[in-house]
C-alpha angles and dihedrals in degrees: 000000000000087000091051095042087045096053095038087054089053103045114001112147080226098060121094084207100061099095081053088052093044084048096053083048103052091039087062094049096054088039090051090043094046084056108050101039091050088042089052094047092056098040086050087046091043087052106043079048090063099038087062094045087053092048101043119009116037092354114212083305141353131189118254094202110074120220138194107272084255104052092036094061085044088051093048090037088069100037085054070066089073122101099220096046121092094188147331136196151166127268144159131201108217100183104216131176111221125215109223123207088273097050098253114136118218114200098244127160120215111222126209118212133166111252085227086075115106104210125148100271123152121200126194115163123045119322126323100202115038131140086239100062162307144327117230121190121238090254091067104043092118082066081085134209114309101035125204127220135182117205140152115262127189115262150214102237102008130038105244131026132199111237145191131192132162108226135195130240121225103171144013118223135189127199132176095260118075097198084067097043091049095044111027128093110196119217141135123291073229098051090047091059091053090052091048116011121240115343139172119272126210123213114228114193132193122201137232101230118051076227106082095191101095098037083055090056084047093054096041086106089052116063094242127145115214121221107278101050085060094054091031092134090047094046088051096041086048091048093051096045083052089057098039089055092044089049092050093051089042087061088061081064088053095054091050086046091054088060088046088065099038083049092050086046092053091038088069091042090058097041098050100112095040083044088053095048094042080059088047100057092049098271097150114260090224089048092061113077087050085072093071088033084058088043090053087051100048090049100045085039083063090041086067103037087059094049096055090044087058096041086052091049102051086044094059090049099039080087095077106021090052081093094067094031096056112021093114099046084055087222138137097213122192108211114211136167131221108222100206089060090047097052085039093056091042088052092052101046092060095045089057082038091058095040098055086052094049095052093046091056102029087108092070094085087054096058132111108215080213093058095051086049110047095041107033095214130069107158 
C-alpha cells in the first residue's frame, strides 16, 4: 500500500504535483548525464596524455642515474632480461636553440635514441637514424636543410661553451603527439657523441604489462622512477582539475535535490486532508512520512534511470559523432566508464534524494488529526 500511495503522490494524472515530479526527474537525468560524460572525457584526455608521455617522454620507467653509451646498452641489454620488461634502451636530451631561415631561434632538444627502439615513429621522408645526420618532424620542416643549432658543449678552460654547427637533414618523421613533433630533433646516440663528445645516457624501459606493479617489484634492485613519479606534479594537478570539475557539476545535483525536499514539502501541503483521513481509518502514524521518502526515491529512481539511459546513449553514438567532438584536439579518445563511481554517484543521489524527502515531511509525527481537520491547512 506505501509503494502504490507513493507512486500515485509522484505521477498521478490526478496530482497537481506531477509536472514538479517529471521535472526532478528529468533534471537528474541531465545532471547524471552532464557528469559522466564530462567525467569520462577527462579520464579518456588524462589517459591518452599519459600514454604519450610513456611512450615518448619518461617512458614506463627511466633510470635516474646516467651512464657512458657503453655501459648503458650493456645495462639495458640485461634488464631486456627481465621478464617483465618489453624493451629498454639508451637515450640523452641535449636542449638546442635552432636558427630558422629568418634568424629566428626556436628552443628545441635533440634527442638521442637507439635505432633498436621500437617507438611509434613514422617516417616519411628519407631516413630518420643515419651516421650523416639528423631527423627533423614534419612540423619543422621550414627550419630548412641544413639546419643550425645552437647548443653548450664541455671546454677546455671553462666548463661549458656556446656552439654552433649547420647540420644536415637526412629524414623527415611524424608521431601522435604533437609536443614531441614540434620540439624534438632525432639523431644517433653516435652522431650525438661527435656533436658533443662523450655524454651520459640514460636508459628508458617499457614494460610489458600496461600495469606497471609487478615490473616495479622486478626493478626494485636498478635505480629506476616510473611515470608517474616524473610527472608526479602533473598526475596530481590533472587529478584535481578532474575533481574540481566533478564537484561543480555535482552541485547541479544539490540544487535538484533542494526541489526534491520543497516538493515533498508541498506535497504534504497539498495531502493533509487525505493524510488525515489515511490516520483516521487506522493507517500508523510512524509509517506515514515513508510514503514521500518513498516518493523521493521513486523520482529520483527514475532520475537515474534516466541518466544512465542518456549516457548510454551518448556512448553508443560517440562513435560517429567522435569526428566532429573531437576535429580541433587532433585525438582519437576511448570513452570508458568506472563502474564503482557510477553505482557511487547513483547511491548518493538517492540518499540525498531520501534525505530531502525526509526533511520536507518530518512535521507529520508531530501532527494532531484534529488539527488537519478542523482547520484545512498545516504547512
Amino acid at each position: 500500500m506505501i509503494l502504490r500511495l507513493a507512486w500515485r503522490y509522484a505521477f498521478s494524472k490526478a496530482n497537481r504535483n506531477r509536472g514538479v515530479s517529471i521535472r526532478i526527474a528529468v533534471g537528474l537525468g541531465i545532471g547524471i548525464l552532464a557528469i559522466l560524460v564530462t567525467v569520462s572525457f577527462m579520464q579518456a584526455l588524462q589517459n591518452a596524455q599519459f600514454d604519450h608521455l610513456r611512450t615518448y617522454e619518461s617512458f614506463d620507467f627511466h633510470s635516474v642515474q646516467r651512464y657512458s653509451l657503453e655501459d648503458g646498452r650493456a645495462l639495458a641489454k640485461e634488464l631486456e632480461g627481465l621478464s617483465g620488461v618489453k624493451e629498454a634502451f639508451v637515450y640523452q636530451d641535449l636542449p638546442v636553440l635552432v636558427v630558422d631561415p629568418t634568424g629566428e631561434n626556436h628552443p628545441m632538444r635533440i634527442r638521442a635514441i637507439d635505432a633498436g627502439a621500437t617507438l611509434p615513429i613514422h617516417p616519411i621522408a628519407g631516413e630518420l637514424f643515419t651516421a650523416e645526420g639528423v631527423a627533423l618532424s614534419y612540423r619543422n620542416r621550414f627550419l630548412g636543410n641544413p639546419v643550425t643549432v645552437t647548443f653548450l658543449r664541455s671546454g677546455k678552460q671553462v666548463t661549458q661553451v656556446p656552439t654552433q654547427r649547420s647540420i644536415p637533414v637526412t629524414g623527415i618523421y611524424a608521431t601522435e603527439y604533437g609536443p614531441f613533433d614540434s620540439a624534438t630533433i632525432l639523431v644517433t646516440p653516435e652522431y650525438l657523441a661527435s656533436l658533443i663528445g662523450s655524454g651520459a645516457y640514460s636508459i628508458g624501459i617499457h614494460a610489458s604489462d600496461r600495469s606497471i606493479r609487478n615490473v616495479e617489484k622486478q626493478l626494485s634492485p636498478y635505480d629506476v622512477i616510473s611515470y608517474k613519479e616524473a610527472n608526479q606534479s602533473l598526475y596530481q594537478a590533472m587529478e584535481l582539475e578532474q575533481k574540481m570539475m566533478t564537484l561543480l557539476l555535482f552541485l547541479l545535483i544539490l540544487v535538484i535535490i533542494v526541489h526534491v525536499h520543497v516538493s515533498s514539502k508541498r506535497l504534504v501541503g497539498s495531502k493533509q486532508r487525505e493524510i488525515a483521513l489515511l490516520r483516521t481509518l487506522g493507517f500508523q502514524e510512524k509509517k506515514m512520512p515513508h510514503i514521500f521518502v518513498l516518493q523521493g526515491l521513486i523520482v529520483a529512481l527514475i532520475g537515474c534511470v534516466l541518466g544512465l539511459a542518456l549516457t548510454g546513449l551518448f556512448f553508443l553514438l560517440y562513435p560517429m559523432l567522435r569526428v566532429y567532438i573531437l576535429s580541433n584536439l587532433g585525438l582519437d579518445l576511448t570513452l570508458a566508464l568506472r563502474s564503482g563511481e557510477v553505482g557511487f554517484l547513483c547511491v548518493l543521489i538517492l540518499a540525498l534524494a531520501a534525505f530531502g524527502a525526509y526533511t520536507g515531511s518530518r512535521r507529520l509525527l508531530h501532527v494532531d488529526i484534529m488539527e488537519i481537520l478542523g482547520h484545512g491547512e498545516l504547512l
